[in-house]
C-alpha positions as CSV (number, residue, x, y, z in Angstrom):
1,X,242.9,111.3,162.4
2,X,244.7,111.1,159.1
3,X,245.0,113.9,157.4
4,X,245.6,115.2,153.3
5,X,245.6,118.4,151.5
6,X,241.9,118.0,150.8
7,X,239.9,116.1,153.2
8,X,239.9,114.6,156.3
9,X,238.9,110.9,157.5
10,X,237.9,110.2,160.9
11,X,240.3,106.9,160.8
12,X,241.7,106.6,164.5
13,X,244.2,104.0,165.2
14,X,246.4,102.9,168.6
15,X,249.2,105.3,167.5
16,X,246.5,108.6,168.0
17,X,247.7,108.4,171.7
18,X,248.0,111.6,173.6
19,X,249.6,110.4,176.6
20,X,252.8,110.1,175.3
21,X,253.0,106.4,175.3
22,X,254.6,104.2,172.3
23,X,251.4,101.6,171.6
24,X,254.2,100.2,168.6
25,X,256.7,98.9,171.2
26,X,259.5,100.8,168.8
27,X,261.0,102.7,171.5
28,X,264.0,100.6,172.0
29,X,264.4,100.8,167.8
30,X,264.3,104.9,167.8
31,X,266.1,107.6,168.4
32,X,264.9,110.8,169.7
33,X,266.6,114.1,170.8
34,X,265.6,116.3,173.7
35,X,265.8,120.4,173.1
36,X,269.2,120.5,174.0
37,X,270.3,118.1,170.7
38,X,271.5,115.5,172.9
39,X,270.6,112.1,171.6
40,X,269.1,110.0,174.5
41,X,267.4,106.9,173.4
42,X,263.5,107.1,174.3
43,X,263.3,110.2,175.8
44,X,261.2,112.7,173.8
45,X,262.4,116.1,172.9
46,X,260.1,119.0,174.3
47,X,259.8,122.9,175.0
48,X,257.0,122.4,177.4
49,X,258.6,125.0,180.6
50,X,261.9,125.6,179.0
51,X,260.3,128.5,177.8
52,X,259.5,129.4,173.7
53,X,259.6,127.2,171.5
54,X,260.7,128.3,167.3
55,X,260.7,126.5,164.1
56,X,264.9,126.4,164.8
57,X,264.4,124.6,167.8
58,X,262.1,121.8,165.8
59,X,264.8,121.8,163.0
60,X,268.0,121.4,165.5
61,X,266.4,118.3,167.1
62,X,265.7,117.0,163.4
63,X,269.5,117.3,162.5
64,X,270.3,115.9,165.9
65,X,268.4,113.1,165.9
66,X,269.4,112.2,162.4
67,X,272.9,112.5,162.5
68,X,273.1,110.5,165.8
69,X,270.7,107.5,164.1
70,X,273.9,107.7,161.1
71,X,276.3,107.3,163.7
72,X,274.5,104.5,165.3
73,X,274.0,102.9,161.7
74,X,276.8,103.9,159.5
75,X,274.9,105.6,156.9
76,X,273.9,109.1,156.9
77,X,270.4,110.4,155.9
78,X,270.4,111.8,152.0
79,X,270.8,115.4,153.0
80,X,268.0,116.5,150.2
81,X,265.5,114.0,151.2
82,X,266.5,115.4,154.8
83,X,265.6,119.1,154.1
84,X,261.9,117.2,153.7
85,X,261.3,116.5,157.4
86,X,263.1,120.2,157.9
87,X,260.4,121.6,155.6
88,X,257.9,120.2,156.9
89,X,258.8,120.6,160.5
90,X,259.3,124.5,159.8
91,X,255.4,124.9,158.2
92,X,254.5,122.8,161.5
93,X,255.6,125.0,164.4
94,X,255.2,127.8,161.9
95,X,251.5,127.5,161.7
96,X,251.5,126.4,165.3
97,X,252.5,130.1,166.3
98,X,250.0,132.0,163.6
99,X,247.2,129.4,164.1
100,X,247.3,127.5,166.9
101,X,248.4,129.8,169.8
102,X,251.7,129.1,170.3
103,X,254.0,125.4,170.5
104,X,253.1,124.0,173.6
105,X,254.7,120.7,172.9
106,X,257.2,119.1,169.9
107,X,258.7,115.7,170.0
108,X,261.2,114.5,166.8
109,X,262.1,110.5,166.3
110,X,264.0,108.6,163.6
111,X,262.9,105.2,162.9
112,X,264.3,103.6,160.1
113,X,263.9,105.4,156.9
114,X,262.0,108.2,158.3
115,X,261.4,111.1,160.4
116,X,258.4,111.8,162.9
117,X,258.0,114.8,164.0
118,X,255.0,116.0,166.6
119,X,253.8,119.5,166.8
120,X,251.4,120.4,169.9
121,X,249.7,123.5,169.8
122,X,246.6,125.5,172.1
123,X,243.9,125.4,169.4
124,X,241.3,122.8,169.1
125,X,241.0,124.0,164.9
126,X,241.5,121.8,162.7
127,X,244.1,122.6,159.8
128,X,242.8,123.8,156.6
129,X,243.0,124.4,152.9
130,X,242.8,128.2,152.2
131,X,242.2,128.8,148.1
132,X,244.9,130.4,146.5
133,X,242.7,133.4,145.2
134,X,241.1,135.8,147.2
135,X,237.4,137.1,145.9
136,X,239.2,139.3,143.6
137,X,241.0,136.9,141.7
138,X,244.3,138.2,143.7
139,X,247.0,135.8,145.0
140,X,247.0,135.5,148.2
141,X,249.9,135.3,151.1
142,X,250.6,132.1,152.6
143,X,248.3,129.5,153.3
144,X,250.6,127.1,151.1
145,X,252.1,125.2,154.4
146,X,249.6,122.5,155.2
147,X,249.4,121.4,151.7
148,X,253.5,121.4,151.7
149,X,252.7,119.1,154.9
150,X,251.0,116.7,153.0
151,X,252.6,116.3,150.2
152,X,255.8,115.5,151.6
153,X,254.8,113.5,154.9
154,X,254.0,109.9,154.0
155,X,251.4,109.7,156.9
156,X,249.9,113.2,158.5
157,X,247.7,112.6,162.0
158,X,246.2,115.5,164.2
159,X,244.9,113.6,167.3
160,X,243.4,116.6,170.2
161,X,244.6,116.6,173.5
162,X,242.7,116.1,176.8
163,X,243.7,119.3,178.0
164,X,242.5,121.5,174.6
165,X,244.6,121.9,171.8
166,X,246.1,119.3,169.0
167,X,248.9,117.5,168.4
168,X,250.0,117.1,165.2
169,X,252.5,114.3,163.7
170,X,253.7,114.0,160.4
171,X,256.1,111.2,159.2
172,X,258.4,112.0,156.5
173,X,260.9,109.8,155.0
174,X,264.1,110.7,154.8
175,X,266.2,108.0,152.8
């Protein structure tokens, strides 16, 4: 499903896959890094039985994965337009852990101008918009990340998983 600050569209296309396959054909065209940082062509990067996962580990295998696409093309990724995908792959597993019972599952790939990352978490619940204010008029704590999400992805999806939970992948460019 795609997904914005506001609503939510039941649009499904071929790339809501939860079997980890690549319905593009682009796997030959991206890069993306396993846990340890190590860039390894197709291979996704996961925390599934390697214990934990944390918002650092999401982050490292951001930086990885874009500094070993520069190598591969000569030009670095913008460093400011890079803190974007870092952003939003922080509110991701973030919200994973305080919403979604935990990261089960993360995968990060460069293709082209932009990053994808995937966050799977235990929870079936769908993301929302909390309002600012409580009942008193009071500003409340948090509750600002999946809007953050939004805004700075180009495309947000949250496709659920056959074994329970939801996987969610947002693509953010990053040049």
């Amino acid at each position: 499903m795609r997904a914005n600050a506001n609503n939510w569209s039941d649009r499904r296309n071929s790339t809501d896959r939860t079997d980890g396959s690549d319905p593009t054909g682009r796997a030959g065209r991206t890069d993306r890094t396993s846990r340890t940082g190590r860039t390894d062509g197709p291979a996704p990067a996961h925390c599934h039985g390697h214990g934990p996962c944390r918002p650092s580990d999401v982050r490292s295998a951001i930086r990885s994965a874009a500094a070993g696409r520069g190598r591969t093309t000569g030009s670095p990724y913008d460093e400011e337009a890079l803190s974007d995908a870092l952003l939003v792959a922080s509110e991701l597993t973030t919200n994973a852990i305080l919403h979604g019972g935990g990261i089960t599952d993360f995968d990060v790939d460069v293709d082209g101008p932009a990053v994808r990352v995937s966050v799977s978490d235990r929870s079936d619940r769908l993301p929302v918009v909390s309002d600012p204010l409580d009942d008193q008029g009071r500003r409340r704590t948090g509750g600002r990340g999946w809007p953050i999400v939004c805004r700075l992805a180009c495309d947000v999806r949250v496709s659920g998983l056959p074994s329970g939970g939801k996987r969610i992948t947002a693509v953010v460019p990053v040049s």
